[in-house]
C-alpha positions, 0 to 999 in steps of 0.5 A: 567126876570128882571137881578139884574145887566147889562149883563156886570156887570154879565160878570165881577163878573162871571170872578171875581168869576172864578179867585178867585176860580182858584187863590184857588186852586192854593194856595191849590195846592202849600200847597198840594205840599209842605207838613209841615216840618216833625216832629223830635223825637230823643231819645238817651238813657244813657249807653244802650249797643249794643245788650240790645234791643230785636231788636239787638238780646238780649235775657232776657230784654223785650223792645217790643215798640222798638221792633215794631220801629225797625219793622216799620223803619231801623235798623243800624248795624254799628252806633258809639256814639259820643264818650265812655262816656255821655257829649262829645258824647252829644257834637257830637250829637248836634254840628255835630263835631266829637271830634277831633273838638268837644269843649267838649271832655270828661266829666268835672264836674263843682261847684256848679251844672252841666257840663263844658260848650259849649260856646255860640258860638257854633251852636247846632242842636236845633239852626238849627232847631229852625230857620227853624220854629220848636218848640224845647224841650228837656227832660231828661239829659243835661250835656253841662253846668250848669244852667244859664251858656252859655251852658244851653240848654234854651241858646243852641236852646231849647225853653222847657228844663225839667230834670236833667242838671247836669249829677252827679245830675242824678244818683239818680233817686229820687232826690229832684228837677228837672229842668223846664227851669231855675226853679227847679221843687221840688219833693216829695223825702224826704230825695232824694235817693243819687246816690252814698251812702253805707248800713247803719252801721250794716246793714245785706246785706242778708236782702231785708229791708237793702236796703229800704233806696234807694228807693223813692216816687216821679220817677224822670223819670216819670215825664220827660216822662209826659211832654215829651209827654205833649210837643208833645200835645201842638204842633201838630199844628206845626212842632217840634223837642222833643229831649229826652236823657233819664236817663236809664240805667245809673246806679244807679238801682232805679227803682219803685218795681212794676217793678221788679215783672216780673223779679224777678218770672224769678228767676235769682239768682240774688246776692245784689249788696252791694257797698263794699269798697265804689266804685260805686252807691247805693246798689241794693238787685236784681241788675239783675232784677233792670237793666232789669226793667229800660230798660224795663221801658224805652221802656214804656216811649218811647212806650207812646211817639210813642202812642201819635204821633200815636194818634195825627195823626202824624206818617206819618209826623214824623221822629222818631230816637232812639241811645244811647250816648255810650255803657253798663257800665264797673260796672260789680257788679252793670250790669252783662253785661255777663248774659246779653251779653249786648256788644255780640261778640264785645269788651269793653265797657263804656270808651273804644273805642273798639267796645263794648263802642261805637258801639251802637243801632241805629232805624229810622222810617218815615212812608213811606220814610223809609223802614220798616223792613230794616237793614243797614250796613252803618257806622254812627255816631253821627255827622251825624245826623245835616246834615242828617236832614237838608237834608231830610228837602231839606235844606243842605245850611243851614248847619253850618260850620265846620260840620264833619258828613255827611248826612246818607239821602241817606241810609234812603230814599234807594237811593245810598249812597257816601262812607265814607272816615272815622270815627274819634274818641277820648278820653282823658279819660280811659288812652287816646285813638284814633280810625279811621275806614276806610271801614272795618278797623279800627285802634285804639291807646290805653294808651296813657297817662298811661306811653306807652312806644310807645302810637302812636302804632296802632293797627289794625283789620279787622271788616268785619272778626274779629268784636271781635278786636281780632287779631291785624294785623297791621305787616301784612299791614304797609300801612294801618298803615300809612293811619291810621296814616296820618288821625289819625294826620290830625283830632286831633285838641289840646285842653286846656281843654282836652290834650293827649299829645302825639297826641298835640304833634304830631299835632305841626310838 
């Protein structure tokens, strides 16, 4: 047989042929031991209370897609908002610092448009990530600056930002524009439905027809939805973080009336919401049936984005986180939050650091990774969640500086979690108030600002027994107390922007 080549030409291409094959392979099993980054969603949702999700025990609101998340992953018990109103728990949630730290401690509107805003020193989660190669988009409500400021969230880590910057400009859910990036999005709602407006002179409030004025054409909140899960499509080729504050249920109740059909059939005498004496947001004929469908609606939004990564084949490689950045609205006439038992057993709500305004849903899922099924009793915060990631990325070195929370990985890969030392919160709005948790304690200052005689009074409950902050007994374990005291002075860093006197005072002995 005649040979194409020397014996020992054949020699050299048979072993140039065998390590080309083994050098393959071994790049193949490199990338097959080092899988691609998981992908991030956290949808943190806006004024949702404790137990407003079926999952967390609520009876009348219909929330099936969180429902199955919280069967497919790790239900919290114990997970506190960054803080009791929306931009200084945004702040925690993005900076990893608690607000003691935080730059941005309460709400603080600004002209022409939009929120006071986080410097642009600040390193936010988006940052983080963004350098570790992933895509990031943000959809839905900002607040940590007004456009083109240093604080806007296309200047804070996000490649995509579509919605509301401005958090007045998102009571109304049919405005007349949204935010793509740095260009306004017109919408077909002309004249925009205000967030805050009266019935028209002389209108009868018993007649459904006086109330036609608050409704629109174009649903602000669909079209966030929609690319929301058109920036999942356009990258399922590579890791991305969707970061998803939705506007529902902040109040004003504008929801599309095909929604309400279900909840109106319930017939829930349901009495107008008519915005007498000029305080709150727009009217509502059925304001029960309106604040159930916005949730209700919101559940659909996130059931399209689950269906999506499920579609796209990416469920197994995403890591899939749902909050809210503070508890039920203290608006009773505009959310019953009795017929609804939106707090439960738990004190307070919106504006309150008592339970009810803080202690807020919090559901996982990682397919494989995290237990599906699972509850946890583990004290989290908002803060948590930049070292958390970072951690489960293998990545903790990456950290930032002067990061408060802790990495919650432990607890959602079933491994031993290390004790917390303590929670810390504050806030200079609603009369000024503090609160450290320690354990099952939880010592909480209140009025600080209104005129107290004694604003450094600690009250103090025992949650494990008396999770309603009933029964205050702070006489009966002074050195609890001081425990409280000594971490209550030591976390409270003073702001220019947002004083509590008291505490400022305290922090200059």
């Amino acid at each position: 047989m005649t040979r194409i080549f020397p014996l020992r030409s054949e020699n050299i291409v048979k072993q140039f042929l065998f390590l080309t094959i083994l050098f393959a392979s071994s790049c193949l099993l490199a990338a097959e031991s080092k899988p691609a980054q998981p992908n991030i969603i956290l949808i943190m949702a806006d004024d949702l209370g404790y137990r407003e999700l079926g999952s967390y025990g609520q009876q009348l609101i219909k929330t099936p897609y969180l429902d199955q998340l919280a069967r497919d992953g790790m239900r919290f018990s114990r997970n506190y908002s960054g803080n009791a109103v929306c931009a200084p728990s945004r702040c925690v949630l993005m900076t990893g610092q608690h607000p003691g730290h935080a730059y941005i401690r309460n709400n603080s509107e600004m002209k022409p448009e939009g929120q006071g805003p986080i410097p642009d020193a600040t390193v936010t989660m988006a940052e983080v990530l963004k350098q570790r190669g992933y895509a990031t988009g943000a959809f839905g409500k900002w607040g940590l600056g007004g456009p083109g400021s240093e604080g806007d969230p296309i200047h804070q880590g996000f490649d995509r930002f579509y919605g509301y910057n401005c958090q007045r400009h998102a009571h109304s859910y049919y405005p007349n524009y949204l935010w793509s990036n740095d260009k306004k999005v017109v919408l077909d709602n002309v004249p925009p439905v205000p967030g805050h407006a009266g019935l028209a002179k002389g209108a009868d409030p018993a007649d459904p027809s006086s109330y036609d004025q608050f409704k629109g054409r174009d649903y602000a909140p669909d079209r966030i939805n929609q690319q929301a899960v058109e920036f999942i499509r356009q990258h399922k080729d590579e890791p991305f973080f969707l970061y998803y504050p939705t506007v529902i249920p902040h109040v004003a109740l504008h929801v599309p009336d095909e929604e309400l059909k279900p909840y109106l059939a319930l017939g829930w005498n349901d009495p107008p919401f008519v915005r007498d004496g000029g305080y709150g947001y727009t009217p509502h004929f059925t304001p029960r049936a309106a604040y159930a469908s916005m949730i209700t609606r919101m559940d659909r939004y996130i059931g399209n984005v689950l269906r999506t990564v499920e579609e796209l084949g990416l469920s197994e490689n995403t890591i899939v986180v749902f909050t809210s950045d503070n508890g039920t609205t203290h608006l009773k006439k505009e959310v019953d939050y009795d017929f609804f038992d939106s707090v439960g057993e738990l004190r307070g709500l919106k504006g309150s650091l008592y339970e009810g305004g803080i202690r807020v849903p919090l559901i996982v899922k990682w397919p494989g990774k995290v237990k599906a099924g699972s509850l946890s009793h583990t004290t989290t915060g908002l803060e948590d969640w930049l070292p958390t990631l970072l951690d489960l990325l293998g990545a903790s070195a990456e950290l930032p500086g002067g990061v408060d929370g802790i990495s919650i990985a432990p607890t959602l890969l079933g491994k031993r979690q290390p004790q917390r030392e303590f929670l810390y919160r504050e806030f200079s709005g609603y009369g000024g108030q503090q609160a450290v948790w320690v354990g099952d304690w939880k010592g909480i200052r209140q009025k600080m600002l209104r005129n107290n005689p004694d604003p450094l009074k600690i009250e103090l409950y025992n949650l494990r027994k008396d999770p309603s902050e009933s029964n205050d007994v702070s006489a009966k374990h002074p050195q609890i107390v001081q425990q409280m005291r000594a971490l209550m002075k030591a976390e409270h860093v003073p702001s220019e922007l947002f004083p509590i006197g008291p505490l400022d005072k305290l922090a200059e002995n």
